[in-house]
NUROGU-879390 format. One line per 8 residues: number of its first residue (from 1); their letters; for each residue x, y, z of C-alpha. Coordinates in nm, 4 decimals. Layout:
<recs>
NUM> a> X Y Z | ...
</recs>
This chain:
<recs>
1> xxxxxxxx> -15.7925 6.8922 6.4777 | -16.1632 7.0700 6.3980 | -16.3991 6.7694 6.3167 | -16.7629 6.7976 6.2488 | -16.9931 6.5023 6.1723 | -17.3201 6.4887 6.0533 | -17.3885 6.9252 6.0657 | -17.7370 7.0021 6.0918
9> xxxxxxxx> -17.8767 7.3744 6.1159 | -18.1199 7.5967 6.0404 | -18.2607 8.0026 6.0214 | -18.6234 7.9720 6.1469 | -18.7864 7.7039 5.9470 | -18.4842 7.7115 5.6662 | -18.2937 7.4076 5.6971 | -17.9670 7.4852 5.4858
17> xxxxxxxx> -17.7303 7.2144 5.6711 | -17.7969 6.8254 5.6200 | -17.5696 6.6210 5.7666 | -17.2274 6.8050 5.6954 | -16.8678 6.6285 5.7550 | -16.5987 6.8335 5.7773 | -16.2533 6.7621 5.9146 | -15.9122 7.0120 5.8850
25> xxxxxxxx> -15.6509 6.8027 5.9881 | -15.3849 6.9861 6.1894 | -15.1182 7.1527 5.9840 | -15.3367 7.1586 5.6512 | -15.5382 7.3782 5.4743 | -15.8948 7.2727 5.3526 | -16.0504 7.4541 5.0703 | -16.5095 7.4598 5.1319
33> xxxxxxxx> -16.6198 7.5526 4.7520 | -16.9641 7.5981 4.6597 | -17.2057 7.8405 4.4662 | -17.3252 8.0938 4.6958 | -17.6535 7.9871 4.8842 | -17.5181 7.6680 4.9976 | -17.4700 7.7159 5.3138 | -17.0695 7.7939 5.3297
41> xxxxxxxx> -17.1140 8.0680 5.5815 | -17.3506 7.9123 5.7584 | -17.1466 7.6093 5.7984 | -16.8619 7.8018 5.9102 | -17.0486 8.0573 6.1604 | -17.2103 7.6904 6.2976 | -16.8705 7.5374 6.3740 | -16.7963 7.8912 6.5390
49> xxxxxxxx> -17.0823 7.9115 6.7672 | -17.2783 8.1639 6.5776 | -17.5697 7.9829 6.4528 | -17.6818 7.6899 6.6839 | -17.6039 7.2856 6.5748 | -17.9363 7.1185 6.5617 | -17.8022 6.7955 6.4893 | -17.4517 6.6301 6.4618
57> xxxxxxxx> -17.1524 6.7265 6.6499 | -16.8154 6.9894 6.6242 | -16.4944 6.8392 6.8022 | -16.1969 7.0050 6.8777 | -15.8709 6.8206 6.9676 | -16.0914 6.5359 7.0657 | -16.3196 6.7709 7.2595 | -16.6970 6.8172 7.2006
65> xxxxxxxx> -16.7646 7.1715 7.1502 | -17.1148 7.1443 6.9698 | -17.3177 7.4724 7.0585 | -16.9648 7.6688 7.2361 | -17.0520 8.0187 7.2012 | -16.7833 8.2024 6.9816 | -16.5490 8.3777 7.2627 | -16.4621 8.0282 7.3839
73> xxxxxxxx> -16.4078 7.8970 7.0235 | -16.1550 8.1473 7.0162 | -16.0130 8.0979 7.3668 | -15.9252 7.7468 7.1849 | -15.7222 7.8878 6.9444 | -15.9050 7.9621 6.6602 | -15.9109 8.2928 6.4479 | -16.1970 8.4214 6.2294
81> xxxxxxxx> -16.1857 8.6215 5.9322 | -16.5789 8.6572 5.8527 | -16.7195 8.7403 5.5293 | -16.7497 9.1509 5.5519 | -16.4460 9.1539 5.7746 | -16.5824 9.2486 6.0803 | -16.3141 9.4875 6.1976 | -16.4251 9.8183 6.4501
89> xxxxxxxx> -16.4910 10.1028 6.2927 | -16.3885 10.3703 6.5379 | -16.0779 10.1994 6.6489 | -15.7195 10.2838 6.4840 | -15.5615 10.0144 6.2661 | -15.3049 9.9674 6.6058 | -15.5805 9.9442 6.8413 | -15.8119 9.6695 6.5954
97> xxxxxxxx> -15.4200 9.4792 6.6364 | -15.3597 9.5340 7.0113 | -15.6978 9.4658 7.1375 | -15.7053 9.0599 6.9817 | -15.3313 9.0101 7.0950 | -15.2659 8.7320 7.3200 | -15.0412 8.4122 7.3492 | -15.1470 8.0698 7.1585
105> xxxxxxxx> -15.3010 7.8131 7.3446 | -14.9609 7.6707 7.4004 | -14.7897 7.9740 7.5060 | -14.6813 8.0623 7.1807 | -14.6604 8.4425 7.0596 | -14.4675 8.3475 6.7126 | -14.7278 8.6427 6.5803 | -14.6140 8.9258 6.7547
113> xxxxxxxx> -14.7479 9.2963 6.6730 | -14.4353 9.3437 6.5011 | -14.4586 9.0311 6.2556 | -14.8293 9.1190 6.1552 | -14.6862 9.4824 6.0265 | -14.4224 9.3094 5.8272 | -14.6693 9.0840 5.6943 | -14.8813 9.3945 5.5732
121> xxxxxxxx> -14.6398 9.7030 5.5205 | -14.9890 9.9195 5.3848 | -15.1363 9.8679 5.7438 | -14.7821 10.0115 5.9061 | -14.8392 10.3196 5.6989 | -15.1762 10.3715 5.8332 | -15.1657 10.2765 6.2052 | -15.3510 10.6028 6.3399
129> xxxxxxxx> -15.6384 10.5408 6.0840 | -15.9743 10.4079 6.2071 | -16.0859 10.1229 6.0192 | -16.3799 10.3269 5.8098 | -16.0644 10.5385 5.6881 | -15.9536 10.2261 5.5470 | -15.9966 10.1037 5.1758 | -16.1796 9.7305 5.1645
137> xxxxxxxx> -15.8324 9.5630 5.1087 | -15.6950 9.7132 5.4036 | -15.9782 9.6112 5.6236 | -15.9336 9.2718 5.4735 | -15.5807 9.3050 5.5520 | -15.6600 9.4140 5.9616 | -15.8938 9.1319 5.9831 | -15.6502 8.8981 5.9036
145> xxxxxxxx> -15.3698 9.0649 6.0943 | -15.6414 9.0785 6.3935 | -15.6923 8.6728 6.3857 | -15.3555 8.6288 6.3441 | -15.2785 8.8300 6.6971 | -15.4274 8.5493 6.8616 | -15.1709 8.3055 6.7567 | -15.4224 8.0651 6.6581
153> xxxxxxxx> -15.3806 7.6741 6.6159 | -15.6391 7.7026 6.3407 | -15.7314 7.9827 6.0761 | -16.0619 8.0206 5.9108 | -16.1200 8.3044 5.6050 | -16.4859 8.3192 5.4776 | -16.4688 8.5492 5.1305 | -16.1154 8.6695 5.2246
161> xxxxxxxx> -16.0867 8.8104 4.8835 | -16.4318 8.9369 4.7777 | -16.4872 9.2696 4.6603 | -16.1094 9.3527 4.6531 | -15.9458 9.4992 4.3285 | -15.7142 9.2407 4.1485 | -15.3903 9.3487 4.2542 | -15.5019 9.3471 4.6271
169> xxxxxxxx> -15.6434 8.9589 4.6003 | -15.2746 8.8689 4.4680 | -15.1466 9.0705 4.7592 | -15.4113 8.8145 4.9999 | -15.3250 8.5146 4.8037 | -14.9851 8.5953 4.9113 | -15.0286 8.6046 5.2657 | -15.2488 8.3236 5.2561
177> xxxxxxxx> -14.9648 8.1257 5.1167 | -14.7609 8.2338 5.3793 | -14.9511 8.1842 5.6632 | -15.0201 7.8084 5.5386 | -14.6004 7.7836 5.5208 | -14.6126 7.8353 5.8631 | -14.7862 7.5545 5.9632 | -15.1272 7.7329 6.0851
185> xxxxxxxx> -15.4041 7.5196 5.9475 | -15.6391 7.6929 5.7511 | -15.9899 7.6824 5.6591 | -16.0601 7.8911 5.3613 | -16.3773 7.9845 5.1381 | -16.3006 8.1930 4.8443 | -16.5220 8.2275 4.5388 | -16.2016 8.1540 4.3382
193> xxxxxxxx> -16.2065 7.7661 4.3299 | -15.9197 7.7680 4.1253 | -15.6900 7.9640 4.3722 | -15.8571 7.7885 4.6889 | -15.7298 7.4408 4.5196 | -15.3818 7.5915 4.4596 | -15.3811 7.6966 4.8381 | -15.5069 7.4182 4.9540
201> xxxxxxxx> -15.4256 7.0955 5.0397 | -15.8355 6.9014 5.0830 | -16.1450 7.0181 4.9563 | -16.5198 6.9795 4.9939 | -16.7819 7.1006 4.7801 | -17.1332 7.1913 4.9093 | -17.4166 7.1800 4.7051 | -17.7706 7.2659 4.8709
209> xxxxxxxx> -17.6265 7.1906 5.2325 | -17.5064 6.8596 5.1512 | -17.1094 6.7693 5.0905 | -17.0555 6.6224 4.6700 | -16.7294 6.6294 4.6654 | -16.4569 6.5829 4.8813 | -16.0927 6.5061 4.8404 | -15.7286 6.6025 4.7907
217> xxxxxxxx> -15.6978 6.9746 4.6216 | -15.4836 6.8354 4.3317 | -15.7694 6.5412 4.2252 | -16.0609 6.7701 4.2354 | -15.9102 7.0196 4.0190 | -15.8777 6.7704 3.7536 | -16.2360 6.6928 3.8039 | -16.3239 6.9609 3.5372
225> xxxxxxxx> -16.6858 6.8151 3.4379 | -16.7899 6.7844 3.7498 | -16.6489 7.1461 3.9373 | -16.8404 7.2750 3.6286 | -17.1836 7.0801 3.7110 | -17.1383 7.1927 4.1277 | -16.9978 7.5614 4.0642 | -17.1112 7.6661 3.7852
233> x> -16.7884 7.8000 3.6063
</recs>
């Protein structure tokens, strides 16, 4: 589904990608694990048009999309939680939903206005609150309720449980398990490497920019030494 060979980017003369592969194969949910500084985000906001590609390529469906700005990365079918949540501020929890809402690329509306609110029950309670009235788990909650509006094909959570009090990353974990039943394939980073390789069926470690390890979920987690050595837990 989303391939990208050979990544390369950079901020000014910082080069934090070197030759990335990625690939989420459709229907499956890839874990990217690394300490922070190694260029998760930036790998992510690359494949989403954010920060240019300087070298390698992004595919979609068979499609080159290297350097597609991020409104037509979306248009493709695929939804972004970013790291900070990114949700408006002066906009009511039912307007942040509404706005995003639109059929999958295939026509599909399985996530409907009405499924999203009995996904998150809090955010039904608070639909006339604007999203700075919100606690942080609730704005992570309308960010993922937002991506989800646009039925996408393919999922991607950067840091979907940072910050958040314990009971409200059990509450994400959750959802995240349910929205990978459905079928949506996911793309999560989550300083938690133990609960991204429960959620998760493949996962890649970055290290300085460059991919060390890469595999089924279930193998690297048994990899003890060397998760230890690459993330430093």
């Amino acid at each position: 589904m989303l391939k990208a060979t050979g990544i390369h980017a950079r901020y000014g003369d910082s080069h934090i990608l070197h030759g990335v592969d990625l690939h989420v194969p459709d229907g499956k949910t890839v874990g990217l694990l690394g300490r922070n500084g190694m260029g998760k985000t930036t790998l992510i906001r690359s494949l989403m048009g954010f920060v240019p590609v300087v070298g390698g390529s992004v595919q979609w469906q068979g499609r080159d999309v290297t350097g597609s700005a991020p409104e037509r990365m979306a248009r493709l079918g695929i939804g972004y939680v970013p790291e900070g949540r990114g949700i408006f501020p002066n906009l009511s929890v039912r307007e942040n939903l509404v706005m995003s809402a639109r059929a999958g690329v295939d026509g599909r509306r399985e996530w409907t206005y009405e499924r999203v609110l009995d996904l998150f029950p809090r955010l039904k309670e608070r639909l006339a609150h604007g999203g700075q009235q919100l606690s942080g788990g609730e704005q992570q909650m309308l960010s993922i309720g937002r991506a989800l509006m646009l039925n996408p094909t393919l999922l991607i959570l950067d840091e979907a449980t940072e910050g958040l009090a314990p009971l409200i990353v059990r509450e994400i974990w959750r959802v995240i398990g349910e929205i990978r039943a459905t079928g949506i394939a996911t793309l999560i980073v989550d300083r938690n490497y133990r609960a991204v390789l429960a959620h998760s069926d493949l996962a890649v470690v970055l290290e300085k920019g460059r991919i060390v390890m890469a595999g089924e979920s279930k193998e690297l987690g048994e990899s003890t030494e060397a998760l230890t050595r690459f993330l430093g837990v």
